[in-house]
C-alpha positions in Angstrom: 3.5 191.8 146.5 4.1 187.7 146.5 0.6 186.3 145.0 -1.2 189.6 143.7 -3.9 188.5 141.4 -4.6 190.5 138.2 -7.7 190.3 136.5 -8.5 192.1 133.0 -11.9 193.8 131.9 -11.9 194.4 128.4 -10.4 191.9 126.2 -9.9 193.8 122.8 -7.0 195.5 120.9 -5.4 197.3 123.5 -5.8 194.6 126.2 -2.7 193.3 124.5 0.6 194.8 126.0 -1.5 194.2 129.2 -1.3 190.4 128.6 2.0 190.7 128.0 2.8 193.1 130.8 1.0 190.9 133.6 2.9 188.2 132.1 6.3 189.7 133.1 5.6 190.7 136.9 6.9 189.1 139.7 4.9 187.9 142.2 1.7 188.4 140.6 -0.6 186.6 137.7 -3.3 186.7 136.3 -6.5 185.4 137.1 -9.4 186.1 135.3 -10.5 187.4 132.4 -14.1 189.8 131.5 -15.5 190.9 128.3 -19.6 191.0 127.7 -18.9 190.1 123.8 -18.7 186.0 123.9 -16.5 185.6 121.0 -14.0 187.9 122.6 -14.4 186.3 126.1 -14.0 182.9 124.8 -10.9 183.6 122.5 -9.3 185.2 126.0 -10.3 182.4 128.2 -8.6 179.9 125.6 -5.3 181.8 125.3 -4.6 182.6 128.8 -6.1 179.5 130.5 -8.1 181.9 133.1 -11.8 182.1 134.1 -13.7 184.2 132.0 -16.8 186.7 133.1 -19.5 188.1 131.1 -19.9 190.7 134.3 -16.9 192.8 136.4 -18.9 192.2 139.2 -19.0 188.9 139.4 -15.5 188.2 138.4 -14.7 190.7 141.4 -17.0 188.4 143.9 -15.8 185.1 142.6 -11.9 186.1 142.4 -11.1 188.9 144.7 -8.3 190.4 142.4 -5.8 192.4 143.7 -5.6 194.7 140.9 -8.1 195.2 137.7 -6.7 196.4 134.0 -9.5 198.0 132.5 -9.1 198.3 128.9 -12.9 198.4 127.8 -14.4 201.3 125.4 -14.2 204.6 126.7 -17.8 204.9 128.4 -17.2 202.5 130.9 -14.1 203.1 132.0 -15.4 205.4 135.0 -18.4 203.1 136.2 -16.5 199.7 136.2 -13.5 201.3 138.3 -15.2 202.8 140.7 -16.8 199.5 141.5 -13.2 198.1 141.9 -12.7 201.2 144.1 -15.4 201.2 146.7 -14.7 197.2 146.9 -11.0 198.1 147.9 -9.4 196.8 144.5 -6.8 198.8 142.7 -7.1 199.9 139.0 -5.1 200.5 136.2 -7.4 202.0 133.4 -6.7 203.1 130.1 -6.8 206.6 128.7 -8.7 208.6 129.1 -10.0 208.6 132.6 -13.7 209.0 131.7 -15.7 209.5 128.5 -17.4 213.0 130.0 -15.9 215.4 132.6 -18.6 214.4 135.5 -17.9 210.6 135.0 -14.3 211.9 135.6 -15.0 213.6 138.5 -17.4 210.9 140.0 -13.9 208.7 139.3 -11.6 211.2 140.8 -14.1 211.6 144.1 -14.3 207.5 144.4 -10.3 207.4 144.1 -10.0 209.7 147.0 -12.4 207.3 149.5 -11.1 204.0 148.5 -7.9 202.7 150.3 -6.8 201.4 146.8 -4.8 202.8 144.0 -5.6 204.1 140.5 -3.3 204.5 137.7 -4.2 206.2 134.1 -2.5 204.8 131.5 -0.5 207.7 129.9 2.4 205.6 129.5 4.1 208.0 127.2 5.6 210.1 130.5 8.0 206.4 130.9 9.2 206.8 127.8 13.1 207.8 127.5 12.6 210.8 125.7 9.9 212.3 128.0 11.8 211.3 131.3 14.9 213.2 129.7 13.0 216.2 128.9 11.2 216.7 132.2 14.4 216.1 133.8 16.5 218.8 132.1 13.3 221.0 132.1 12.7 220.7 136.2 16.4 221.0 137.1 16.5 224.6 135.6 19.4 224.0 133.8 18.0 225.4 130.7 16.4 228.3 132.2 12.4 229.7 131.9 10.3 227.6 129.2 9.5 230.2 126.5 6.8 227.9 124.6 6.4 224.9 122.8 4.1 223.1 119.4 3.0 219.7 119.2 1.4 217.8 116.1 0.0 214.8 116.0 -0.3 213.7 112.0 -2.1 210.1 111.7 -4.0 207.9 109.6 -7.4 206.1 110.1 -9.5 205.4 107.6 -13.4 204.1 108.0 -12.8 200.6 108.3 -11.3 201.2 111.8 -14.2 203.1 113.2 -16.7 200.7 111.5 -14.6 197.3 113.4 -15.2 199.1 116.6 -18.7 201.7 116.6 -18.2 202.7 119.6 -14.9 204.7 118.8 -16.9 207.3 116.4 -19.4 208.0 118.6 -19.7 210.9 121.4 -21.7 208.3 124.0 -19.0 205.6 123.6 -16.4 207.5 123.0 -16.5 210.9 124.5 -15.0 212.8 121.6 -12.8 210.8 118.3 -9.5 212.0 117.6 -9.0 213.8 120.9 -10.2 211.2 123.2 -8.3 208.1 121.4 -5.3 209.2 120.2 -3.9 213.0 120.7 -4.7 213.0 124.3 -1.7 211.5 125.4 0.5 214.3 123.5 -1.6 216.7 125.1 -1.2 215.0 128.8 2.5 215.5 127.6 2.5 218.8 126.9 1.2 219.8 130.2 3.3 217.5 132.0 6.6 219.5 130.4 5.3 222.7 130.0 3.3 223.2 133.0 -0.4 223.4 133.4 -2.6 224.7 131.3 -4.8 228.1 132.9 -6.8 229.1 129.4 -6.9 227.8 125.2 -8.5 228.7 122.5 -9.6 226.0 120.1 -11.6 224.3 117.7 -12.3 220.8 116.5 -13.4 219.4 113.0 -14.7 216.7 110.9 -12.2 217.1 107.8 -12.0 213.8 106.4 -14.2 211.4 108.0 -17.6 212.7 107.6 -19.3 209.9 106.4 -18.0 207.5 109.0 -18.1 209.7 112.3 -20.0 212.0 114.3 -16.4 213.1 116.3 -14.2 215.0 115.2 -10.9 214.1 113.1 -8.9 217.4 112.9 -8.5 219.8 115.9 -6.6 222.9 116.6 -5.6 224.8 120.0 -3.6 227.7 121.0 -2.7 227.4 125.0 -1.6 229.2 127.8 0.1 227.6 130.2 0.9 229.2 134.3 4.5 229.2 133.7 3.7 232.3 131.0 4.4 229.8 128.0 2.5 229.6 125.0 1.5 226.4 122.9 0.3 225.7 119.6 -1.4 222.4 118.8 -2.5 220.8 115.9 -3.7 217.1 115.0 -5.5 215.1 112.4 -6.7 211.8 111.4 -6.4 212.8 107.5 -3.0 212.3 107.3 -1.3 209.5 104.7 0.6 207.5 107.9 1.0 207.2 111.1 4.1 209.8 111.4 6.0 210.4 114.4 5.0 213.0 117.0 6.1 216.2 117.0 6.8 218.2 120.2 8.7 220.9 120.3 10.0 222.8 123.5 12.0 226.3 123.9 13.6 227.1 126.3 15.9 230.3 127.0 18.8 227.7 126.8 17.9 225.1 125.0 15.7 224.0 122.2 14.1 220.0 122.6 12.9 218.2 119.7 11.4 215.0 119.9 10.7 213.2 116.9 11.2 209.1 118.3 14.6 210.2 119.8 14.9 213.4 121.3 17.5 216.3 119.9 18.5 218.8 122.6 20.3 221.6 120.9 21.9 224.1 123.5 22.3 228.2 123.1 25.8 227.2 123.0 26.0 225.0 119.6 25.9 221.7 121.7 24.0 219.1 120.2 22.8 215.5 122.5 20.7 212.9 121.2 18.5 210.7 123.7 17.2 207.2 121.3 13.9 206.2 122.4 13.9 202.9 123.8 12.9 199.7 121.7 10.5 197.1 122.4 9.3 193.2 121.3 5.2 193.3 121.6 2.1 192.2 120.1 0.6 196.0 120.1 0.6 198.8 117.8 3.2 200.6 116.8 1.7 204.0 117.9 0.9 202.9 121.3 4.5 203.5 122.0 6.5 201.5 123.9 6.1 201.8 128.2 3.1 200.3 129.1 5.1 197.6 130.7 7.2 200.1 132.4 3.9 201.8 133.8 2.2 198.8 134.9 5.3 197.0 136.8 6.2 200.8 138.2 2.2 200.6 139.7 2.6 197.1 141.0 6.1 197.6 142.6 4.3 201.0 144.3 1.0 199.2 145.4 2.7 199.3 149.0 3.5 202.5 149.3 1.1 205.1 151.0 -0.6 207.7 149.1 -1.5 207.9 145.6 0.0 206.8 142.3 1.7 209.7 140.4 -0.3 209.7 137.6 -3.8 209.2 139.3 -7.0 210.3 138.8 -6.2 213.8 139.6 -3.4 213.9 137.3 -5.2 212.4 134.4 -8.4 214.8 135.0 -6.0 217.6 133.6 -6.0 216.7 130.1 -9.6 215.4 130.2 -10.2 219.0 130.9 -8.4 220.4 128.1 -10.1 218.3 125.6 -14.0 219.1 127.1 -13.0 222.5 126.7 -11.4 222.3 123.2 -15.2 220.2 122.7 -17.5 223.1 124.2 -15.8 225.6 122.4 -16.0 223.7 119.1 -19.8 222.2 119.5 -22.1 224.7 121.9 -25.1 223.3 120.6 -23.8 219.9 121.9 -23.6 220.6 125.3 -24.7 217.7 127.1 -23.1 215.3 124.6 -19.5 216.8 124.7 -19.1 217.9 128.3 
């Protein structure tokens, strides 16, 4: 992969551990930069020393990347990458794959065509913990998966939503707390407990009424093919940003991840795996293997077939979410599909 060029489209908040990411690879670097807000573009261009784009399609014509982060809002993630797609450049797109199910789909059907790779960014499967609990779940060790609970307890006030519209909004956002923060807990959940077949669920504005027209609370019971059962809950209405809770039991084993992960055997055995630490200029609560992601993509960019966690694979929790949304808001149909 001597000489890849990286480009990034999207220069806000999360195009941080991107940066930093890029900056770390071997045998690539980055080459451009793309925001259509000037003040952002310019503040990029002047830190990285890299052209800067007002439009991904001209940065694509005058640079010919190799790879494209996209880390723009939510509603645009679908249409810029399958641009990169259908011109034969690889993508690496933050959550969630699309702000609507058919903007997914249209992503998903473009991925398939193109002779480059996608990766979604739910980085969370490279942390330690998760590794070690799909490892000891697959390997059958600790026998059938009886059923699990997540919760997802968080904070954001109005002044976040108000420094960035789009995030409250179903057009730019495709849904609020759902969308941009508990959808990689539920992408973990189905990744360890197996996929999802039907839920029951509902989603609320408890807190943040005045600010939003998403939803800040939400609330699912699932059933998953294995015969497992999970319960679900998030808010945005909590004091702090605590850790997430996922639980897992299994007929010989019970896992607990709270940071680290506690597995405590049938037997009385007790093992602790610590979460990793990391130096980086993001938030806290994006958690810690974006780097680990992004390098894994690069180093695979070679390989035939897809990328593990693909457009397919990140359709599934896009899925779970729409439904949890038509469910909670029929009359909203065409906004929350």
């Amino acid at each position: 992969m001597t000489g890849l060029k990286a480009a990034v489209i999207g220069c806000g908040d999360v195009s941080t551990v991107h940066f930093e990411a890029i900056a770390k690879l071997d045998g690539a670097r980055l080459a451009a930069v793309c925001d259509t807000d000037p003040a952002r573009l310019a503040a990029a261009t002047a830190a990285y020393g890299v052209p800067g784009f007002p439009d991904h399609l001209r940065l694509i014509e005058a640079i010919g990347p190799d790879v494209v982060h996209i880390t723009t809002p939510h509603n645009k993630h679908a249409s810029i990458a399958v641009d990169c797609l259908d011109r034969g450049v690889s993508v690496i797109v933050e959550k969630p794959l699309a702000h609507t199910l058919a903007e997914g789909n249209r992503l998903a059907e473009a991925a398939k065509a193109s002779s480059a790779k996608i990766a979604v960014c739910f980085q969370n499967r490279y942390n330690a913990t998760s590794q070690a609990m799909h490892a000891l779940l697959s390997s059958g060790e600790l026998g059938a998966i009886v059923g699990a609970s997540a919760t997802v307890l968080w904070h954001r006030d109005a002044d976040y939503y108000r420094s960035r519209p789009w995030r409250g909004t179903w057009e730019g956002g495709g849904g609020g707390l759902m969308m941009n923060q508990a959808i990689h807990t539920v992408d973990l959940l189905q990744w360890l407990v197996g996929e999802v077949v039907s839920l029951s669920g509902n989603a609320s504005t408890r807190f943040l009424g005045d600010t939003i027209e998403v939803e800040d609370t939400t609330e699912f019971v699932a059933l998953h093919a294995n015969g497992a059962r999970s319960a679900f809950y998030a808010t945005l209405a909590n004091a702090v940003n605590a850790p997430v809770a996922l639980d897992i039991v299994a007929e010989k084993a019970t896992l607990s991840l709270r940071g680290d992960l506690t597995v405590t055997y049938a037997d009385g055995r007790v093992e602790v795996v610590p979460e990793r630490v990391v130096e980086s200029g993001g938030r806290a609560y994006w958690g810690v293997s974006h780097e680990l992601l992004i390098s894994d993509f690069y180093a695979r960019l070679p390989e035939a077939g897809p990328f593990w966690i693909d457009s397919a694979e990140a359709e599934k929790s896009l899925r779970i979410v729409k439904e949890i949304y038509r469910q909670s808001y029929p009359e909203l149909t065409e906004l929350v599909s």
